[in-house]
C-alpha positions in Angstrom: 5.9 -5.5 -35.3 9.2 -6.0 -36.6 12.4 -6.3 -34.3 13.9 -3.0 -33.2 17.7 -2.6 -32.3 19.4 -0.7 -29.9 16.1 0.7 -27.9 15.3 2.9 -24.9 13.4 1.4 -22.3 13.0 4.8 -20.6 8.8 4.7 -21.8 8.7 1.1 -20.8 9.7 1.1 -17.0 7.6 3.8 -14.4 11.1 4.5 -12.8 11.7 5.9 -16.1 15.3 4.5 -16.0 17.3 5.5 -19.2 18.9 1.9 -20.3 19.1 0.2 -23.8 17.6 -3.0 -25.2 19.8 -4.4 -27.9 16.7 -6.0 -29.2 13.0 -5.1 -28.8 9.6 -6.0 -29.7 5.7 -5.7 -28.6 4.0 -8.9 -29.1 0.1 -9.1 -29.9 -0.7 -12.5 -29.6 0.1 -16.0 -27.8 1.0 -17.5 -31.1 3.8 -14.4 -31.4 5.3 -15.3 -28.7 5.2 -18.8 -29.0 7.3 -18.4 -32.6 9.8 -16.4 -30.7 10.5 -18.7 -28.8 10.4 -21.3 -30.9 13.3 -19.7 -33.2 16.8 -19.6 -32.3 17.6 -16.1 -33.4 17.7 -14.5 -30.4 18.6 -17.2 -27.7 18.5 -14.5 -24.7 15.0 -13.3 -24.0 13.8 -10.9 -21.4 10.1 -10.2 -20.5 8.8 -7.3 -20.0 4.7 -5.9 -18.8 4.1 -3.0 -17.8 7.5 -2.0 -16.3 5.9 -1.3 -13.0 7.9 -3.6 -10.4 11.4 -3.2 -11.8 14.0 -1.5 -11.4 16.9 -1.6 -14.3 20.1 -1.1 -13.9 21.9 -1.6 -16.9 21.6 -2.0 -20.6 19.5 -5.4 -21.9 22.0 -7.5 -23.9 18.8 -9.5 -24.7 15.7 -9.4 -27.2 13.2 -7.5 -25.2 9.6 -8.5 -25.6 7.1 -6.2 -24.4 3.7 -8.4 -23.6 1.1 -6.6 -25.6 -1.8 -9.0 -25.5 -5.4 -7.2 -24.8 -8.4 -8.2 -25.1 -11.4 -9.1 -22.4 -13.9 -11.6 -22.2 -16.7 -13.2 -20.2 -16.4 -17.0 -19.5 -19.4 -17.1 -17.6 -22.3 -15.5 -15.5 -24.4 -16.5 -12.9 -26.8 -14.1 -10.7 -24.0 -14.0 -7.7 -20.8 -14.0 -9.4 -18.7 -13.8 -12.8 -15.6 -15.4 -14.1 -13.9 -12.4 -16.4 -10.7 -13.5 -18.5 -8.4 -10.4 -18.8 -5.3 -10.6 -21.0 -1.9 -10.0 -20.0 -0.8 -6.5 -21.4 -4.1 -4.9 -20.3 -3.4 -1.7 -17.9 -4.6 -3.2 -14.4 -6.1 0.2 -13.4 -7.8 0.4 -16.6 -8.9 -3.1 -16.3 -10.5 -2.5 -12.3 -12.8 0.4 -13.8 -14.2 -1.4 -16.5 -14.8 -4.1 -13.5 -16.7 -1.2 -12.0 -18.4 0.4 -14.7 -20.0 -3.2 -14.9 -21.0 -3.3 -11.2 -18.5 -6.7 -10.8 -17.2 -6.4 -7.3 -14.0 -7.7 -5.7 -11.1 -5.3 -6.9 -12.5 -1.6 -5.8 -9.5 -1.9 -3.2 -6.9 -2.6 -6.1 -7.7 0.7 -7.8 -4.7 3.2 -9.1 -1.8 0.1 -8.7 0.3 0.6 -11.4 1.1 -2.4 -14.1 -0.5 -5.1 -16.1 -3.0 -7.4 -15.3 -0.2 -10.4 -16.6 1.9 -9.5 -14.0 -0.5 -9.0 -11.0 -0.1 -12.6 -9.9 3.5 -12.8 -9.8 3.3 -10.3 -6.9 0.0 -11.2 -5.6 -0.2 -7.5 -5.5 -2.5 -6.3 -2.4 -3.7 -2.6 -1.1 -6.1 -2.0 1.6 -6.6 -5.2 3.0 -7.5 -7.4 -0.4 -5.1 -8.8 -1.9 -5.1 -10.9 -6.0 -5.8 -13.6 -4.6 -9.0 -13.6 -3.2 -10.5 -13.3 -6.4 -8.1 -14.7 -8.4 -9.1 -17.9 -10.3 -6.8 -19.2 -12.8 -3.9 -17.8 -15.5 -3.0 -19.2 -18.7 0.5 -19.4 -19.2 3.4 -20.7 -21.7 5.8 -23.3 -20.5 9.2 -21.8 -22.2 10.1 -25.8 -22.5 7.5 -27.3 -24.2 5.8 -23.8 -25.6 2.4 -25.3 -24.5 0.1 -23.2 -22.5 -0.8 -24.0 -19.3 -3.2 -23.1 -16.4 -2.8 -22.3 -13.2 -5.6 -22.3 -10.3 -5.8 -20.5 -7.1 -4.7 -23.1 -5.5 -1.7 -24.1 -7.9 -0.3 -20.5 -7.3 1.3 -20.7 -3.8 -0.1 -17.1 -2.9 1.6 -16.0 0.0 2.3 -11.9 0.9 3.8 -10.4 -2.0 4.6 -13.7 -3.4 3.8 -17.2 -5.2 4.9 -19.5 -7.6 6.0 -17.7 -10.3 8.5 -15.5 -7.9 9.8 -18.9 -6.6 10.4 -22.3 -8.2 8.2 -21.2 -11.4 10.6 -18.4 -11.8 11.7 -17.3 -15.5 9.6 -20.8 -16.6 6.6 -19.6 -17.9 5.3 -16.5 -19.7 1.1 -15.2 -18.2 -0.8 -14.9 -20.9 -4.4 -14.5 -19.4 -5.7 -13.9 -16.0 -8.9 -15.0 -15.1 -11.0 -13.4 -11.9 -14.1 -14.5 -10.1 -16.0 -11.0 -9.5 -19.2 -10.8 -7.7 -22.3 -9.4 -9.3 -24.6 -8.9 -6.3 -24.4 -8.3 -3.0 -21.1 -7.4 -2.8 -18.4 -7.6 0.1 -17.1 -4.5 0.9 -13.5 -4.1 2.4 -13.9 -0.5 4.2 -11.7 -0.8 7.6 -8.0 -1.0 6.4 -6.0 1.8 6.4 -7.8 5.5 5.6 -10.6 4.5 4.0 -13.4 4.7 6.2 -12.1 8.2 6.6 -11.8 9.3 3.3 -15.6 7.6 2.8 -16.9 10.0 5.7 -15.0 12.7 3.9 -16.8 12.3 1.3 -20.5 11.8 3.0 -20.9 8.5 2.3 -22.8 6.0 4.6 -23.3 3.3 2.7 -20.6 3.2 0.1 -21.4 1.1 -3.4 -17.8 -0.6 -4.4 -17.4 2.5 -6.9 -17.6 4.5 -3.7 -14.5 2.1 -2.3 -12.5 2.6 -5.7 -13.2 6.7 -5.5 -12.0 6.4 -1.8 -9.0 4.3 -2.9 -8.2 6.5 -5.7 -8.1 10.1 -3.6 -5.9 8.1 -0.5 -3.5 6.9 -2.9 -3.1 10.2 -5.4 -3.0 12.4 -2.0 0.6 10.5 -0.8 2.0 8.4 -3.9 3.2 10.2 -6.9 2.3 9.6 -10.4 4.4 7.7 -12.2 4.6 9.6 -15.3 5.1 12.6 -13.5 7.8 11.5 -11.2 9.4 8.5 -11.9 8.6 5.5 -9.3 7.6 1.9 -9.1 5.1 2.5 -6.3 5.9 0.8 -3.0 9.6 -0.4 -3.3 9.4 -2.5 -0.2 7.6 -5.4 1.7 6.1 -4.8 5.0 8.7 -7.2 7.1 7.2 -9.7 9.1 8.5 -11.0 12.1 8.0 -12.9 15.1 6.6 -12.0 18.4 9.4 -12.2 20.6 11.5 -10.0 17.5 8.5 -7.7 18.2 8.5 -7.3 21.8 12.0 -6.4 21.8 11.1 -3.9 19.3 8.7 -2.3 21.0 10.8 -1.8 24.3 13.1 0.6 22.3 9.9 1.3 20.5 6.7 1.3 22.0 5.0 3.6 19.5 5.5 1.2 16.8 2.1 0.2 14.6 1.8 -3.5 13.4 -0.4 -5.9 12.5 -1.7 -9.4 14.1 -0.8 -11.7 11.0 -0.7 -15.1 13.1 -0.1 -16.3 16.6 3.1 -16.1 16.0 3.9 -13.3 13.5 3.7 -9.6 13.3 3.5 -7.3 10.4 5.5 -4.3 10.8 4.7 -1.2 8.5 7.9 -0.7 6.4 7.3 3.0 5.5 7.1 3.7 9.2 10.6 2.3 10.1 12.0 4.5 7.2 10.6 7.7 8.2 11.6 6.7 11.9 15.1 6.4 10.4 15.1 9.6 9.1 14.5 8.6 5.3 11.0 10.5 4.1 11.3 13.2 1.9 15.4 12.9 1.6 16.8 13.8 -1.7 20.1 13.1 -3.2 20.6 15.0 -5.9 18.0 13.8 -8.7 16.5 10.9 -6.6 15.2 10.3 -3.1 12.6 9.0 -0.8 9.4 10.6 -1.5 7.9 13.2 0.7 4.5 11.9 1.6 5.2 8.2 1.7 8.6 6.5 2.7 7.9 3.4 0.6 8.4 4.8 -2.1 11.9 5.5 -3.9 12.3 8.0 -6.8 13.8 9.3 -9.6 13.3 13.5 -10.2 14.4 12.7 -13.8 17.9 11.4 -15.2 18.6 9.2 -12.0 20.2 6.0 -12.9 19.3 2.6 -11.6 22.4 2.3 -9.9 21.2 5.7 -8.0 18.5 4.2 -6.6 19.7 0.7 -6.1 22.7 2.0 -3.7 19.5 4.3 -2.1 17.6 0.8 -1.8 20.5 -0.2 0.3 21.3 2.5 2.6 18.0 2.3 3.7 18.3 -1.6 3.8 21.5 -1.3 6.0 20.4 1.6 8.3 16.9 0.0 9.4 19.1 -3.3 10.5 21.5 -1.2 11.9 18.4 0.8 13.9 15.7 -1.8 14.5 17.4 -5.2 13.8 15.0 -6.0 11.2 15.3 -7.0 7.5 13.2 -5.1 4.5 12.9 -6.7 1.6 12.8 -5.0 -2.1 9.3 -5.8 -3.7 10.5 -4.5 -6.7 12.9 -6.9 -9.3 16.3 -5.7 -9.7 17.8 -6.5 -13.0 
């Protein structure tokens, strides 16, 4: 695909923020990217997946490259388990029911997240008590300095909630190319007691649910309070749970002794973010063309010609009035560029 000049991003990012790329292009293979890269014509580069967990605020003065690799493939298969290599500009959700349409278990819980599969490990991206990382067993990825590919174990990865290596001090250095995941084959683990979806399984009259059960479960929780992306324009959950410790907590809970959480450690609580905004008065408020969503205060969006400006000073009302409220700090999940 040749380069493209002066571009709207607006089908490439769910927020469906209307900014320009002065350069674009959709690369199909590792050695396309590597001969970017390797050429000098366009010294400032930006990355882009599936436009899932960003939010733009202005115009790219940059070549954009849009990471198109696809393909699938089986590196190997025992009767217990299966390493599957996915590559990077495969649709994750697209990706989980092929998973399931071949009975490999392990990602039922991580059905309906919106993105690519390259990008799922920056995030470590979780739902419903599994997160990436539990099956997660290596990525391939390009050094931008020596334009080798690399690969990156479990272990090498620094998975942490919502985080790991390549949101920290692997940051902007290397490019996923390939994610490779250890599924089960038999006997699978089922995940069925966070959140609603032992609920939604008796709702449905199932007793003992088969992991496509788990993903069907999944998928009705999530469409019933998150909103589709390409009918309103959203980057799913715009902020981490904030974790803090327990004496933060008990003081919280004396002004608020209703408040859910979550036993991470000993010494740290998980505090649902979506309840301290719609405690705060945040779910379902509009302003003008963009708002907090009416069925789940995580999630920011844009009715349709919002800018990312709109929701970035959003971002931070909320940020500033759940200090101000509970003394606690929320993080963006989503990168702001």
């Amino acid at each position: 695909m040749p380069v493209l000049n002066n571009i709207s991003l607006k089908p490439y990012n769910t927020f469906g923020i209307d900014v320009k790329a002065k350069h674009f292009i959709s690369v199909n293979s590792v050695d396309e990217l590597k001969d970017l890269y390797a050429s000098n014509k366009y010294p400032n580069k930006f990355i882009l997946g599936g436009g899932s967990n960003m939010l733009l605020t202005k115009n790219v003065e940059a070549l954009v490259i849009h990471i198109n690799l696809k393909g699938k493939s089986i590196v190997s298969k025992t009767d217990h388990e299966v390493l599957i290599e996915c590559q990077a500009g495969e649709n994750w959700h697209d990706f989980v029911l092929w998973t399931l349409k071949n009975n490999y278990g392990g990602l039922e819980n991580l059905s309906l997240i919106p993105g690519n599969v390259g990008t799922s490990p920056i995030q470590n991206i979780g739902a419903y008590g599994v997160e990436l990382k539990d099956t997660f067993y290596s990525c391939n990825a390009i050094n931008l300095d020596t334009l080798k590919e690399e690969t990156f174990y479990n272990k090498d990865c620094k998975f942490d909630y919502r985080n790991s290596i390549f949101k920290q001090e692997a940051k902007g250095l290397y490019i996923i190319t390939s994610v490779t995941f250890r599924l089960s084959t038999k006997n699978h683990v089922l995940h069925t007691n966070y959140g609603a979806i032992s609920t939604e399984l008796e709702n449905m009259n199932i007793k003992n649910p088969t992991i496509q059960d788990i993903s069907k479960a999944v998928i009705a929780i999530r469409e019933s309070k998150l909103p589709n992306p390409k009918e309103i324009g959203n980057s799913g959950s715009f902020f981490k749970n904030p974790v803090i410790s327990v004496s933060e907590f008990k003081k919280l809970q004396q002004n608020f002794p209703e408040v859910p959480h979550y036993v991470v450690s000993e010494n740290a609580i998980k505090v649902p973010a979506g309840w301290l905004i719609e405690t705060a008065g945040f779910k379902g408020k509009t302003f003008g063309n963009y708002g907090v969503h009416k069925k789940q205060a995580l999630v920011l969006v844009n009715y349709g010609g919002a800018s990312g400006h709109d929701i970035l000073k959003l971002s931070k009302l909320i940020q500033n009035t759940i200090y101000r409220i509970f003394k606690i700090t929320i993080e963006a999940e989503v990168n702001i560029f």
